[in-house]
ZAMARGU-4260 file (C-alpha; in steps of 0.2 Angstrom, whole numbers, plus 5000, padded with zeros to 4 digits):
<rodrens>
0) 5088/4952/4895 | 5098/4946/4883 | 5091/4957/4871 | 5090/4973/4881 | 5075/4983/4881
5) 5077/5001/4886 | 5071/5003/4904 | 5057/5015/4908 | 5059/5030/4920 | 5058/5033/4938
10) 5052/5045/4952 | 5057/5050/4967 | 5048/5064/4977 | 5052/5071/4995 | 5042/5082/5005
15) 5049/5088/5023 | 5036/5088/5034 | 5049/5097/5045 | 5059/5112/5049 | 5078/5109/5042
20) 5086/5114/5058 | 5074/5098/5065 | 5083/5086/5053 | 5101/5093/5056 | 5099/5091/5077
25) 5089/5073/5073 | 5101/5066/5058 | 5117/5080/5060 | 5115/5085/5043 | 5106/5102/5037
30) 5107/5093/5019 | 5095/5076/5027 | 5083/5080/5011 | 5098/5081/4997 | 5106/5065/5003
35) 5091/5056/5005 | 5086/5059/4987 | 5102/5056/4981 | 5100/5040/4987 | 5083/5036/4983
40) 5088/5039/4963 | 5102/5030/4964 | 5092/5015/4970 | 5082/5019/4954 | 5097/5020/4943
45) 5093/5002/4935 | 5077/5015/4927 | 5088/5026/4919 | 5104/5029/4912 | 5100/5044/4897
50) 5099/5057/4910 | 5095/5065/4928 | 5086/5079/4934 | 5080/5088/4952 | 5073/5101/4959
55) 5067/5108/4975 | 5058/5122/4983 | 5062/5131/4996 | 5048/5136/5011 | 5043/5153/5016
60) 5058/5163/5007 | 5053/5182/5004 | 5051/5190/4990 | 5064/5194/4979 | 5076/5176/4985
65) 5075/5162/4972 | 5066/5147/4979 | 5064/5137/4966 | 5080/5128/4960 | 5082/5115/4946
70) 5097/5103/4939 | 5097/5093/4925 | 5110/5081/4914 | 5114/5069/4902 | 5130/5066/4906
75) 5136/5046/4907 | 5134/5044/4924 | 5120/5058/4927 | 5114/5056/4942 | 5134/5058/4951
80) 5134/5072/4941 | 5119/5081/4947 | 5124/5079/4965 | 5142/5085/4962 | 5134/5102/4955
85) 5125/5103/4971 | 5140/5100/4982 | 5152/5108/4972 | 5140/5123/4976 | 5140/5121/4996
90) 5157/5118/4997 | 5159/5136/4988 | 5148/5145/5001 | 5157/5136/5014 | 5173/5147/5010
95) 5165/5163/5015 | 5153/5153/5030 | 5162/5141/5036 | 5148/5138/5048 | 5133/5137/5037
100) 5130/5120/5039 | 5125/5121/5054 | 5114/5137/5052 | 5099/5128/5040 | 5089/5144/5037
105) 5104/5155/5032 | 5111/5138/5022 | 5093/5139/5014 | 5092/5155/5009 | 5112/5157/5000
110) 5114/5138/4993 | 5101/5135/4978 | 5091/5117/4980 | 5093/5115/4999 | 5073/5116/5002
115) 5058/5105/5009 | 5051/5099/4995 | 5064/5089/4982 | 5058/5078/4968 | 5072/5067/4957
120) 5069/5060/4940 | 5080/5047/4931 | 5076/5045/4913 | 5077/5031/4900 | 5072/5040/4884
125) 5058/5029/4872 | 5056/5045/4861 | 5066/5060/4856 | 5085/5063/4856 | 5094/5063/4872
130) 5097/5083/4875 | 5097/5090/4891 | 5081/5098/4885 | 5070/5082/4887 | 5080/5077/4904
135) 5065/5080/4917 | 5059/5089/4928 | 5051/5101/4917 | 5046/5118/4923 | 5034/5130/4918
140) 5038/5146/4926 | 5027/5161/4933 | 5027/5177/4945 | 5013/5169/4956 | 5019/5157/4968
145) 5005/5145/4963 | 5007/5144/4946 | 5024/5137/4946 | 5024/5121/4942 | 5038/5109/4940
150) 5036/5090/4934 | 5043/5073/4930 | 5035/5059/4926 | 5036/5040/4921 | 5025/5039/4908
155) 5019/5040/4889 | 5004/5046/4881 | 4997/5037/4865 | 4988/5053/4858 | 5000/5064/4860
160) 4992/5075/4843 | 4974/5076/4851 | 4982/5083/4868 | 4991/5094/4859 | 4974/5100/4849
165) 4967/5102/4865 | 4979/5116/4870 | 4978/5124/4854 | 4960/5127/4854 | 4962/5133/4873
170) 4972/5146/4864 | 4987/5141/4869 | 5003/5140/4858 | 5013/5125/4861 | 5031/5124/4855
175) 5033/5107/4853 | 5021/5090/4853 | 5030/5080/4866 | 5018/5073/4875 | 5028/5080/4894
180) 5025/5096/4887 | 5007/5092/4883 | 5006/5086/4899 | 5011/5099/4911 | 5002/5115/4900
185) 4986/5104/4901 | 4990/5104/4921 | 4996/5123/4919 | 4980/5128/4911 | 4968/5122/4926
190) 4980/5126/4940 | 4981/5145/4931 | 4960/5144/4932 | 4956/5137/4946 | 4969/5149/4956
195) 4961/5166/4945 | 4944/5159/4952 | 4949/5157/4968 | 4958/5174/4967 | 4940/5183/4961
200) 4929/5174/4976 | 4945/5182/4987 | 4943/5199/4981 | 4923/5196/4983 | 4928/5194/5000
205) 4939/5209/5004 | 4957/5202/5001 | 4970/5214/4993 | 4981/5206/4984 | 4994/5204/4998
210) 4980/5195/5008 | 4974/5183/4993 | 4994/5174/4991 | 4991/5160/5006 | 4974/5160/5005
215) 4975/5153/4987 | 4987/5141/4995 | 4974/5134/5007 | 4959/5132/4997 | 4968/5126/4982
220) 4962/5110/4978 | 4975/5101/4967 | 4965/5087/4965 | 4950/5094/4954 | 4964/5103/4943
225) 4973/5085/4941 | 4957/5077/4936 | 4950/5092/4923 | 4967/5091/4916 | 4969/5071/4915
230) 4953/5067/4907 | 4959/5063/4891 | 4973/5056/4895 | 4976/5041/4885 | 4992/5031/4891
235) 5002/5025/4906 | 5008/5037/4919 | 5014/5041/4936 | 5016/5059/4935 | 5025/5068/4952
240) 5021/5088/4951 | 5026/5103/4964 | 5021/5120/4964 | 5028/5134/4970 | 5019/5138/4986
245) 5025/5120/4993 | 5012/5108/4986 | 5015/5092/4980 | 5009/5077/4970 | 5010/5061/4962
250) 4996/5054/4951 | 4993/5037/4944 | 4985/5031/4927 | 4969/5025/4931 | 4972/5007/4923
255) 4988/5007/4935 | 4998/5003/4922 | 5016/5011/4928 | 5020/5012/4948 | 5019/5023/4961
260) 5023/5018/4980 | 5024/5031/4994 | 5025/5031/5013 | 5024/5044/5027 | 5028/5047/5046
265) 5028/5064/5054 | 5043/5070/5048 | 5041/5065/5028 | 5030/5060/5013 | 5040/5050/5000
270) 5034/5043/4983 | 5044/5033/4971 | 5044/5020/4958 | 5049/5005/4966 | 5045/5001/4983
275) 5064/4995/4990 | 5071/5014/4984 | 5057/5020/4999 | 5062/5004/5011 | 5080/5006/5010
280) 5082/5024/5009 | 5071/5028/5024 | 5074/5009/5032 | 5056/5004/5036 | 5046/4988/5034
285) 5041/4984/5017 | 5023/4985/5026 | 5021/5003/5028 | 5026/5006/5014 | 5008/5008/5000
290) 5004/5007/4982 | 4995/5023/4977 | 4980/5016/4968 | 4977/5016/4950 | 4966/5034/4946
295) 4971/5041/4964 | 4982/5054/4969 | 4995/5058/4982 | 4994/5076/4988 | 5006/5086/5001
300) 5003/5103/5006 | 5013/5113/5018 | 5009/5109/5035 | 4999/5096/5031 | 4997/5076/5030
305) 4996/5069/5015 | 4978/5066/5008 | 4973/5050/4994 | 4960/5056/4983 | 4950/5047/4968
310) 4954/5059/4955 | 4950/5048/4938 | 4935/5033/4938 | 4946/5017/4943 | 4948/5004/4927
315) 4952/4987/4928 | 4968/4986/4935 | 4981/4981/4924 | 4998/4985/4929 | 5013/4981/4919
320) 5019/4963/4921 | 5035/4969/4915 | 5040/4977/4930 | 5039/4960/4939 | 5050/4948/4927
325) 5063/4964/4923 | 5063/4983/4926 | 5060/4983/4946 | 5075/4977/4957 | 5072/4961/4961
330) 5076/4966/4979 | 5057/4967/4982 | 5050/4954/4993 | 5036/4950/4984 | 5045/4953/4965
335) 5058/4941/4970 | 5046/4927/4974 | 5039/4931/4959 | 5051/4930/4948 | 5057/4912/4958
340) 5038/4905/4954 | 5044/4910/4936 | 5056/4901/4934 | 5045/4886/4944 | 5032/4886/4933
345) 5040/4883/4918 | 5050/4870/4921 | 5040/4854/4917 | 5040/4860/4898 | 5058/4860/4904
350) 5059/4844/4909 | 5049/4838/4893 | 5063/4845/4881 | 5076/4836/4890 | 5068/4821/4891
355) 5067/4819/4908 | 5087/4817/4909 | 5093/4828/4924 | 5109/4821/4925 | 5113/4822/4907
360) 5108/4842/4908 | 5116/4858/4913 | 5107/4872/4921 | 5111/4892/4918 | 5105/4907/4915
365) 5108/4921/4904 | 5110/4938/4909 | 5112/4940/4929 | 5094/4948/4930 | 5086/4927/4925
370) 5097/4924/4941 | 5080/4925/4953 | 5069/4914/4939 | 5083/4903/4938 | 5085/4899/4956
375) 5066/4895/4956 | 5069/4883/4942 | 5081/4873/4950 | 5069/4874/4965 | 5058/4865/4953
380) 5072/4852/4947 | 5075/4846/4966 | 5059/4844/4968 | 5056/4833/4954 | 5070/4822/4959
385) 5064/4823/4978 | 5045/4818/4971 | 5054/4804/4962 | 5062/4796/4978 | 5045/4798/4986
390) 5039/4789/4973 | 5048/4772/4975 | 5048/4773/4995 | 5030/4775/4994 | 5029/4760/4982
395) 5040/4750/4992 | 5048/4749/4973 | 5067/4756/4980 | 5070/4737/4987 | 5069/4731/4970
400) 5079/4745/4962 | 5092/4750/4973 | 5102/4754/4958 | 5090/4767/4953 | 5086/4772/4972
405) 5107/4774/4977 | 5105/4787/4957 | 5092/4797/4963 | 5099/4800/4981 | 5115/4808/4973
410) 5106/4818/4960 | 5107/4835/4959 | 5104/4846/4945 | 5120/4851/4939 | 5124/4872/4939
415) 5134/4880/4932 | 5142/4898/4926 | 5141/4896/4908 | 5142/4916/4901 | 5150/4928/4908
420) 5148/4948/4900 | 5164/4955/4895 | 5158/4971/4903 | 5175/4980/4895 | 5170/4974/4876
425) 5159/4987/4868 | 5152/4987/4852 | 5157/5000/4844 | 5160/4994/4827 | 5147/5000/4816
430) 5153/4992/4799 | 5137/4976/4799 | 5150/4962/4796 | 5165/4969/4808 | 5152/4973/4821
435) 5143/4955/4820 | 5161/4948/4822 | 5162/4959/4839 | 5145/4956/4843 | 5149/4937/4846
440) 5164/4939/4858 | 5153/4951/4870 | 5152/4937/4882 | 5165/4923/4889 | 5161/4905/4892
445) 5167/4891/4903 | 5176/4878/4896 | 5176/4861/4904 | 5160/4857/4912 | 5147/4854/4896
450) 5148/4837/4889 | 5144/4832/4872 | 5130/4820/4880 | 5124/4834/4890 | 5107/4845/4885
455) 5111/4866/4890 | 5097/4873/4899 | 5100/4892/4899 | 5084/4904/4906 | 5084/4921/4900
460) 5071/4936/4908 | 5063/4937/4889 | 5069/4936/4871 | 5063/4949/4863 | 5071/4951/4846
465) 5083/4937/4845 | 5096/4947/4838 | 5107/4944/4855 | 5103/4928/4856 | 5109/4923/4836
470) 5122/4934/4833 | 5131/4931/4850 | 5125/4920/4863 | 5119/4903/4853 | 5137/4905/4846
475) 5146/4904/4861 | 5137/4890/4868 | 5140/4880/4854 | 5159/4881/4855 | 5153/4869/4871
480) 5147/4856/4859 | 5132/4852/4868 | 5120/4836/4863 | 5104/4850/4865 | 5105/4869/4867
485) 5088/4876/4876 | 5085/4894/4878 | 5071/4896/4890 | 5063/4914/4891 | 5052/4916/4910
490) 5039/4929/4897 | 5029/4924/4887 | 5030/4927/4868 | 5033/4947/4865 | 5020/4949/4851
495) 5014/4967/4850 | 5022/4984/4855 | 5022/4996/4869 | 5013/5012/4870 | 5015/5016/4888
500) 5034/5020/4892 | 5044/5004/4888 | 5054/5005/4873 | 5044/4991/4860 | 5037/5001/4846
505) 5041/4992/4830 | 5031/4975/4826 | 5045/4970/4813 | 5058/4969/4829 | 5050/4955/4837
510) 5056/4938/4833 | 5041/4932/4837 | 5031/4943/4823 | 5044/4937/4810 | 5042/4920/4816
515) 5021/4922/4814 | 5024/4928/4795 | 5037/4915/4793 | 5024/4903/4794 | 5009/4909/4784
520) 5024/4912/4770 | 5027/4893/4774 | 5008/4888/4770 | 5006/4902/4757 | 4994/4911/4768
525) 5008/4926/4768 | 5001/4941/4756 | 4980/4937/4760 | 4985/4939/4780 | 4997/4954/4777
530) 4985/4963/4767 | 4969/4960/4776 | 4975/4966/4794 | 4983/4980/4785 | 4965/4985/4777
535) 4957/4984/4792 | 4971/4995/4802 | 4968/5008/4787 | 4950/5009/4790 | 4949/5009/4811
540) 4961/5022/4809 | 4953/5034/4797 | 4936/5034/4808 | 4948/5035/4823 | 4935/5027/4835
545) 4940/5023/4853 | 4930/5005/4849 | 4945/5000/4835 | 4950/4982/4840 | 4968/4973/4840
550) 4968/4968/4820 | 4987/4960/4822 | 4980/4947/4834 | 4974/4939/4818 | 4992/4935/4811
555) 4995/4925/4824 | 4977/4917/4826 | 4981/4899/4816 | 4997/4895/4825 | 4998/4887/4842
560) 5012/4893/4852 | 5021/4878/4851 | 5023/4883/4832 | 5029/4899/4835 | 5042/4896/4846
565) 5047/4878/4834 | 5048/4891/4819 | 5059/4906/4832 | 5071/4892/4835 | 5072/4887/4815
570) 5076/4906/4811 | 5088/4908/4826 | 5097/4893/4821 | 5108/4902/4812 | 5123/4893/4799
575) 5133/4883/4805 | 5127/4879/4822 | 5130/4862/4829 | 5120/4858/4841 | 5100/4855/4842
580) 5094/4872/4846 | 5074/4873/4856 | 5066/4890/4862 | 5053/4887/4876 | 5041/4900/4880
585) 5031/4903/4899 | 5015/4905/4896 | 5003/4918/4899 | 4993/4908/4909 | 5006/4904/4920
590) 5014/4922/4920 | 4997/4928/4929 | 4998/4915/4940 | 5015/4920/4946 | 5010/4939/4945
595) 4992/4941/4951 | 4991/4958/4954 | 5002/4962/4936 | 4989/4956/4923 | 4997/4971/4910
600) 5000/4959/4896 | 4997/4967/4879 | 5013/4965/4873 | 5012/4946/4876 | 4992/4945/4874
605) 4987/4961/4861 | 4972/4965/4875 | 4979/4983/4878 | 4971/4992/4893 | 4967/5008/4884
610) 4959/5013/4867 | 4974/5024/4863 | 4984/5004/4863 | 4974/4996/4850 | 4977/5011/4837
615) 4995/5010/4839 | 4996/4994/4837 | 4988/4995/4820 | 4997/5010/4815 | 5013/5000/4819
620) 5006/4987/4807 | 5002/5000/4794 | 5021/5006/4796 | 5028/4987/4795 | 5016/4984/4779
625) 5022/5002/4770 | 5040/4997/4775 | 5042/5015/4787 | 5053/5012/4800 | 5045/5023/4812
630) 5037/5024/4830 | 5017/5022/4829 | 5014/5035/4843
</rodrens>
């Protein structure tokens, strides 16, 4: 994006099905679960870049040897670092055994996070400062094996204070509100139940305590302690979890709003954010690879396959459309043809801006992640020049307009490289006018191939606050002197915030909300609007029902969206500029029809999939209106 948005966060969980000396005659290596999740984070690196944690546990160590390890950092390239800890750790042992690698068990029990179960977390922070402290996986510890419990998660809870009440009246005394805290005591109290329960029907029984430890382990059902503790959850999550005796297990928001993907063989269960991590890593066919289902869990215990269970009432499913037009790698068969029927679809609007003129027009894209919509745009363009041709041999109308026939064989749309990131520039100016100044060289462009007759086509992934857009790229591309410059965005119109892990939390950043009350200040609608969504928001808010509707959708209620993207590119115009300047939009419609199985929209329509989304979206409004320039969850 040309405007970046701050990515969300991603998972990665290994459970060995196996013994390690199985991997290390099989692969050669003792260390097959470390490098495989090394690798399964960095293909998740594109989710996070503020910091990196794992951890692992190690299978039927006795007492008195650590088997729970954990490593964590924010450094600038977190995740190398994490995996130089760990073998700048092996290497050190290997002084005093220089055969250890190829004695697992003895490897196991000296070198901490060589174990079974491994689960990796690369974080992109929406909330809190980046200290090592909120870097996942989290742990909460315990004496009892069971009550261990380690998690990570990519997720983010809109009632954060209510969870954390919850605790409080369990008698429980928090020591913060973050909602990954809240999260993982609300798992911590019902996993500590369920296992004294078990532990008194066990004593019933005639267990000592001795006895009791692996039977708690095997009638443990993790399941009924997710589902207790997720009840009022009220958010977007897929939440990985292991505990100490070697269970494991992801769950997933029940309107499947973040991802989850997972695969398994008889020597592994894997779960992770993004599909191509799992088919790359692990090199099998993107069709045994699953989606976990939205309200279902994945759980692993030792020895075991992995079972699927319901664990929340399923909602309408309404996955994040983001994750198709920009946070998953595009690498993903069926995001990549997505992201092409983007840039497909809307491209007669297109063709409508330029007239028609193909070969007055030049085609680019803006930044390298638009490259895939992009490439289905021009698919577009060819077609429409091929369908032309059709045309007049179907008409018989080439003999009379050979001229016109001999044009359209040779046309081709023309393409071009036309921005180029300085990725060496980096804005670290913080004086507003010297940093605006720096802000417009960030990208290069190519001189030479942009005529003054020529319309500039440039798709971007979404335009978000505009900010990028006027303060660095329209200037750029108007040193190229073009006839018509036309930024088309393959998202709809960003409208509202997010409230379930993507980094959109403030109405008064969106160009599209500025553009909205740009126009009722226009018609001198401005103050009567303002103030009646913001009296509205103030009353849902102090009967904080789960029935409060969307009152910002009425801002933008009078205005087609053909008037808010004319009245974006009148305040992105900024002085001075040159050349005709038009913002095209996709539509919603369209972005369903391109992502069937995504239809998470609220930040493009308002309908948000929980109640928790509609009561931060009017306590963002309440923010804008009393000028605090604060998160709303």
């Amino acid at each position: 994006m040309s405007d970046a948005i701050k990515h969300e966060c991603g998972i990665a969980l290994i459970h060995l099905k196996k013994s390690l000396d199985y991997y290390r005659k099989k692969y050669g290596t003792s260390l097959y679960g470390i490098d495989k999740m090394y690798l399964m984070m960095e293909k998740q690196h594109n989710r996070g870049q503020d910091g990196a944690g794992f951890a692992s546990i190690k299978l039927d160590l006795p007492p008195g040897q650590r088997y729970i390890s954990r490593v964590r950092s924010n450094e600038n390239e977190p995740i190398q670092d994490i995996f130089r800890k760990i073998n700048n750790r092996v290497a050190a042992e290997l002084k005093t055994y220089p055969n250890l690698l190829d004695e697992p068990e003895k490897l196991k029990s000296i070198v901490p996070y060589v174990g079974e179960i491994m689960l990796g977390h690369v974080r992109y922070g929406t909330f809190g400062k980046n200290t090592l402290e909120s870097v996942h996986p989290f742990l909460r510890q315990n004496n009892w094996k069971h009550r261990n419990l380690i998690i990570a998660g990519n997720f983010n809870m809109t009632n954060v204070n209510e969870l954390f009440e919850n605790l409080v009246e369990l008698g429980q005394h928090p020591k913060e509100r973050a909602d990954t805290i809240t999260v993982m005591e609300k798992i911590g109290h019902f996993l500590d139940d369920a296992v004294a329960k078990i532990y008194k029907k066990l004593k019933k029984e005639g267990f000592n305590k001795t006895e009791a430890s692996p039977q708690i382990a095997s009638r443990l059902d993790m399941s009924k302690v997710l589902s207790k503790a997720s009840k009022n959850w009220d958010g977007g999550y897929a939440i990985a979890g292991m505990l100490g005796h070697g269970e494991s297990f992801v769950i997933r928001d029940p309107s499947g709003i973040r991802p989850a993907y997972y695969f398994e063989d008889d020597e592994i269960v894997t779960i992770a954010s993004e599909r191509p991590a799992i088919q790359t890593v692990f090199d099998v066919p993107f069709s045994k690879i699953k989606e976990l289902q939205p309200g279902k869990a994945i759980i692993t215990k030792k020895g075991e396959n992995a079972k699927i269970i319901k664990v929340l009432d399923e909602l309408p499913k309404k996955s994040c459309s983001f994750e198709r037009i920009y946070f998953s790698r595009g690498s993903d068969a069926k995001i990549y043809n997505e992201r092409k029927l983007l840039g497909k679809k809307i491209f007669p609007e297109v063709l409508k801006n330029i007239d028609s003129d193909i070969k007055n027009t030049v085609f680019s894209y803006i930044p390298n992640t638009a490259e895939t919509s992009f490439y289905g745009m021009i698919d577009a363009a060819q077609e429409h020049v091929k369908d032309m041709l059709l045309g007049l041999v179907r008409n018989n109308k080439f003999i009379d307009n050979k001229k016109l026939f001999n044009e359209l064989i040779s046309l081709r749309p023309r393409i071009e490289k036309i921005a180029i990131k300085d990725a060496k520039l980096r804005t670290f100016i913080t004086e507003d006018s010297n940093r605006d100044d720096l802000v417009a060289h960030v990208y290069d462009v190519t001189y030479g191939v942009v005529k003054k007759t020529d319309s500039l086509v440039i798709i971007d992934d979404s335009i978000v606050r505009g900010t990028t857009l006027e303060k660095s790229i329209l200037r750029i591309l108007d040193r190229l002197n073009p006839k018509k410059i036309i930024i088309v965005s393959s998202a709809p119109q960003i409208r509202y915030p997010d409230c379930y892990g993507i980094d959109m939390a403030k109405l008064e950043d969106f160009i599209a909300f500025k553009a909205a009350i740009s126009l009722h200040d226009d018609q001198g609608s401005k103050k009567v609007i303002l103030d009646s969504i913001y009296n509205k928001c103030r009353e849902a808010l102090m009967k904080d029902t789960d029935k409060s509707e969307n009152f910002v959708k009425e801002l933008y209620k009078p205005f087609t969206v053909n008037q808010i993207s004319n009245k974006i590119s009148q305040l992105l115009s900024s002085k001075g500029l040159k050349s005709e300047l038009k913002i095209i939009y996709q539509s919603i419609e369209n972005l369903h029809k391109s992502c069937p199985d995504h239809l998470g929209d609220w930040y493009f329509s308002g309908d948000y999939p929980t109640p928790g989304g509609n009561r931060v979206v009017n306590k963002a409004f309440m923010n804008f209106y009393e000028g605090k320039s604060v998160r709303a969850y």
